[in-house]
N, C-alpha and C positions, 0 to 999 in steps of 0.2 A: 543622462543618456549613456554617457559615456560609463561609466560604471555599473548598470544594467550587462551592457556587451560584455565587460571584464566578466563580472559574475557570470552571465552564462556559460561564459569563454569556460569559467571554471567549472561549472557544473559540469556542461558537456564532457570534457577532459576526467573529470571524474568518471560521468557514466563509461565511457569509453574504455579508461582502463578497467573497472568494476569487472567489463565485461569478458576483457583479455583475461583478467587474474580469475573468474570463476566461471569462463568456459569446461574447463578441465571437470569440474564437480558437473554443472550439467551435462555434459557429457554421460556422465556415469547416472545421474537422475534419470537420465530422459533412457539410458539401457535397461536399468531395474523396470522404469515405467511401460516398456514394451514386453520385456521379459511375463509381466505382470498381467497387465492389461492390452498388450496391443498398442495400435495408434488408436489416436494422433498424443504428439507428445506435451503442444501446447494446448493450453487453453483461452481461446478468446470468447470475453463476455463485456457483453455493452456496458457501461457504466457513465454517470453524471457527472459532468466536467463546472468549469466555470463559464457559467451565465446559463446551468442549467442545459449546456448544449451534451450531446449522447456520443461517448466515444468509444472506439473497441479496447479493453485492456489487455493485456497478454502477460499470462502465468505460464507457471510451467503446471500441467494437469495433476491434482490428486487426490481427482474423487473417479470412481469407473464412468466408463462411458455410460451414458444413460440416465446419470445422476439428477436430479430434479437442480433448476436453475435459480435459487435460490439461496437465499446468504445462509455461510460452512454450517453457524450457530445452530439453525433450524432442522439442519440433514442428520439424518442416523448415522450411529457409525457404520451401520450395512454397504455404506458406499465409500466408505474412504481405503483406500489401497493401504497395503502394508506398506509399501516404500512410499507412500505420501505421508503418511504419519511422522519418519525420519526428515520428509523433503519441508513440510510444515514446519514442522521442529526447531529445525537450523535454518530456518526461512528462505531457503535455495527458491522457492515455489515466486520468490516477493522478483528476484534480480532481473526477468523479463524484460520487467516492468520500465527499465535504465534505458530499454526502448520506448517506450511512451514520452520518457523522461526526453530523450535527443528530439523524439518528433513535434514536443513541445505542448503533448497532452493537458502530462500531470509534471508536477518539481520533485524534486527527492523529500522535501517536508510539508506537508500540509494535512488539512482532513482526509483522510481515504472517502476516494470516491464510491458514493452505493449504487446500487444497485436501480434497474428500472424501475422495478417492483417493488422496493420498500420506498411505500407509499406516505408510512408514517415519517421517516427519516427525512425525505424529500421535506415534506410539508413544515418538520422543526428547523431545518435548516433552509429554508425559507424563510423564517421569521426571524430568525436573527442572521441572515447576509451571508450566511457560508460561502453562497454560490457566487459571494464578489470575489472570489482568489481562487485559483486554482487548486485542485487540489494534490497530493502527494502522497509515494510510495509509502512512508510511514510517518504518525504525527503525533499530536501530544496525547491524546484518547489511546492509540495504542502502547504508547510507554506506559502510562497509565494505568493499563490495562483495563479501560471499556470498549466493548465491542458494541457490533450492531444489534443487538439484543434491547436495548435502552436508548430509543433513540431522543428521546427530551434531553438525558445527562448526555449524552453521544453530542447532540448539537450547541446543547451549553458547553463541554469543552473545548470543541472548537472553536465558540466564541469566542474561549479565555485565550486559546490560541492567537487569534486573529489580535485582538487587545494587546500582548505581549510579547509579540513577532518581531523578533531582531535576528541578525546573525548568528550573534552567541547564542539565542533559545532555537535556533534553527541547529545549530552546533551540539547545542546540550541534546536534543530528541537523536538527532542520528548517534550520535556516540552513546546515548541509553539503549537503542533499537539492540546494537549488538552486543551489547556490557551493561546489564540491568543494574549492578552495583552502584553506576553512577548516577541512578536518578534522583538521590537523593538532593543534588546538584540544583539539579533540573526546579523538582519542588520548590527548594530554596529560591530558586531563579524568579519563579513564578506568584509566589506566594505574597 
């Protein structure tokens, strides 16, 4: 018990600063995305928690208003903003999200949470337990690199996730999310 608390202690302290050191950049995000588009600057969308329960996520917007509410993979590029493509890129769009993380949504490592409507994803990660952990800002599927497009491998990795869950592979995904060179680490770790 007592070591749950430290950890979050830690977590939290992490989000917290996360959000002091790249307020500055959303700042300037969220000017381009007006400049561009207008409001609103966030974007919230429901998405599947652990036990299956429905929570609101919070991005920074960068698709235009109007955009169909379905996962990035499936949309045109007709909807995606010029300065979403830079905020996607450098994953400015993901840090919101460090609020979910404090309110105790999602953690900084797990499955990324889908969507209501991906009905197939839902279903495979149901069969193998995803929805026993929370899920997370970024996780092994996205170092990876599978998205939601394939949700049978989408929900087998985060099996292999859930199987192989320690600190250090909780350590290795965040440190690969922003330094791709080191997943080779990560593989190693897992493999």
């Amino acid at each position: 018990m007592l070591r749950k608390k430290f950890i979050r202690m830690i977590r939290d302290f992490i989000c917290i600063i996360g959000l002091l050191i790249i307020s500055p950049f959303l700042f300037f995000a969220a000017i381009a995305i007006i400049i561009e588009d207008g409001m609103p600057v966030l974007f919230i969308q429901e998405r599947i928690g652990k036990n299956q329960s429905i929570f609101n996520i919070i991005k920074i917007r960068t698709l235009k208003t109007g955009a169909p509410n379905i996962g990035t993979h499936l949309l045109e590029n007709e909807y995606q903003l010029k300065c979403g493509k830079l905020i996607r890129k450098i994953k400015l769009d993901e840090f919101p999200q460090l609020i979910n993380v404090l309110k105790g949504d999602i953690n900084l490592i797990g499955p990324r949470p889908g969507l209501v409507s991906q009905i197939d994803l839902t279903q495979n990660r149901n069969a193998k337990g995803i929805y026993d952990i929370k899920p997370g800002i970024t996780g092994l599927s996205q170092v990876l690199g599978y998205d939601m497009s394939d949700p049978a491998k989408l929900a087998e990795i985060d099996k292999m996730y859930i199987q192989k869950q320690s600190l250090y592979v909780d350590f290795l995904i965040l440190i690969s999310t922003f330094m791709p060179f080191t997943k080779k680490y990560l593989i190693k770790m897992i493999s």
